[in-house]
C-alpha positions in Angstrom: 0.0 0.0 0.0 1.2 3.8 -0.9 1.2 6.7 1.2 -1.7 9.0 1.4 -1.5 11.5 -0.8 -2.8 14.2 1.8 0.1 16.2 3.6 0.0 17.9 6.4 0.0 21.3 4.7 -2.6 20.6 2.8 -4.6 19.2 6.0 -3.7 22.6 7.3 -5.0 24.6 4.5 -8.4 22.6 4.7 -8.7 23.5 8.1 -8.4 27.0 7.7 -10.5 27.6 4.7 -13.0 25.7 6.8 -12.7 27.8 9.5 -13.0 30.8 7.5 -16.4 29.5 6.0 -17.6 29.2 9.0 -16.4 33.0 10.5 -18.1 34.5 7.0 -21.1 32.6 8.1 -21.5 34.0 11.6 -20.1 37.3 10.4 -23.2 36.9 8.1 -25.7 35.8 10.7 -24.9 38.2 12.5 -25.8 41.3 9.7 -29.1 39.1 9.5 -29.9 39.8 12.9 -28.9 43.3 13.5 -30.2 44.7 10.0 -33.3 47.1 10.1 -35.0 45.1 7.8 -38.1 43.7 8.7 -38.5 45.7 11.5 -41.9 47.9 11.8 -42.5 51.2 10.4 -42.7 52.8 13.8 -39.5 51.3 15.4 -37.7 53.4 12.5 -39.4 56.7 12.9 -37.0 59.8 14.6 -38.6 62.4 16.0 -37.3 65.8 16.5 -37.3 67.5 20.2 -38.2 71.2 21.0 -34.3 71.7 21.8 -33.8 70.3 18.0 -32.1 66.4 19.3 -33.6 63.4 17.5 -35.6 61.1 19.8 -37.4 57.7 19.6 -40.9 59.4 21.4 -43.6 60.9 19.4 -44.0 64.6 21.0 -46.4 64.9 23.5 -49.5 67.0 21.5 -50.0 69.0 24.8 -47.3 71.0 24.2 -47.6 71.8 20.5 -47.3 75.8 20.0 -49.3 76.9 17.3 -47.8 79.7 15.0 -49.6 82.0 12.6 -47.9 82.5 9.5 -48.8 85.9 8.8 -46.7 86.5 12.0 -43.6 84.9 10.3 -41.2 87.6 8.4 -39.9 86.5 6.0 -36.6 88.8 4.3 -35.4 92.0 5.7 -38.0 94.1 8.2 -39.1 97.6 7.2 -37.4 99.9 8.4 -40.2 102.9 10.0 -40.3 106.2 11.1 -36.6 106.4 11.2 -35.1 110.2 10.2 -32.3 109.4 7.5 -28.6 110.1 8.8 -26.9 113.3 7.7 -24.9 112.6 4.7 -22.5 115.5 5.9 -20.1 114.4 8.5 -17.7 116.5 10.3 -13.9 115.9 11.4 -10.7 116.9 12.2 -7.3 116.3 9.6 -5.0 114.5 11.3 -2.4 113.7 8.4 -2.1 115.5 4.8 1.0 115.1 2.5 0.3 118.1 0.0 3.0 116.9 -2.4 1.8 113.2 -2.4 -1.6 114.6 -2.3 -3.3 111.9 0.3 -3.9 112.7 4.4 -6.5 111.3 7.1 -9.1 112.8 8.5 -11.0 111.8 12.1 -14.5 111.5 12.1 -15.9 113.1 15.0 -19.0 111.4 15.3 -17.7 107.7 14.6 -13.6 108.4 15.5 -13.0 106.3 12.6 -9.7 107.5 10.3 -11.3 108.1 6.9 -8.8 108.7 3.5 -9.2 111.7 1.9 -7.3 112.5 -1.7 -6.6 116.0 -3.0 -9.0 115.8 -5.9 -11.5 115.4 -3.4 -10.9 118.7 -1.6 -13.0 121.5 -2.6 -10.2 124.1 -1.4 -6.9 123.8 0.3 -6.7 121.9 3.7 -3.7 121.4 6.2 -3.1 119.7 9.4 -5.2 120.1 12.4 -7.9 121.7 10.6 -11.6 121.2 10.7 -13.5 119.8 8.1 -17.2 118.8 6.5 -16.9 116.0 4.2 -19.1 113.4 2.9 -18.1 109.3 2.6 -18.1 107.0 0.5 -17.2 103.3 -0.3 -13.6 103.7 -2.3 -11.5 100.9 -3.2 -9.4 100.0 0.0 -12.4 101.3 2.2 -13.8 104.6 3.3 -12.8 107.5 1.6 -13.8 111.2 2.5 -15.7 112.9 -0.8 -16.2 116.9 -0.8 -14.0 118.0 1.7 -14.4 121.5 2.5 -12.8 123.7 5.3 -15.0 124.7 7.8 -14.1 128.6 9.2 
């Protein structure tokens, strides 16, 4: 009689493709039993809190706000009854370079440093004086429009 042809390797490798059958099985099973199928329409219902956290209980009905939907605003409110700020804003010139032809000037209202630029100035304007201007939106920021000395 000849020797089995089964080594022990191959014995071995049985065993663990066996034993991996049977993990992918359980593995399997186990998917089976925790899956969400099958269960009732009401186990997989979420319901949403007053305080906005999802919960597994229907709100209680006692509680329930009603709202009025002509009471909801929707977009920006009207602004009423309110007097329209004066475009004309006075300051103080804290920095001018007359051959550059930029300075600053201090808002008094807002203390804000606002740029002003010598084709904006209505007549000549130096350090330390005090001025009425208008602003506008320039490129970098504010920037003070129809400068004018005030005596």
């Amino acid at each position: 009689m000849g020797k089995s042809q089964e080594t022990f390797s191959k014995k071995e490798r049985e065993k663990k493709r066996i034993q991996k059958q049977q993990e992918k099985q359980l593995r399997k099973d186990e998917r089976k039993s925790s899956s969400d199928k099958g269960k009732s329409w009401e186990d997989m219902i979420a319901y949403v809190d007053e305080f906005g956290r999802i919960t597994n209980t229907p709100p209680d009905p006692s509680k329930k706000i009603t709202i009025n939907a002509e009471d909801i605003q929707l977009g920006i409110p009207k602004v009423e009854d309110m007097e329209p700020e004066d475009p004309i804003r006075k300051g103080t010139v804290t920095f001018f370079n007359q051959e550059k032809g930029y300075g600053f000037i201090q808002d008094h209202d807002s203390q804000q440093s606002i740029f002003v630029h010598i084709n904006q100035l209505k007549e000549p304007i130096g350090q330390n004086d005090k001025v009425s201007f208008e602003i506008e939106q320039g490129q970098k920021g504010p920037t003070a429009v129809r400068v004018t000395k005030v005596h």
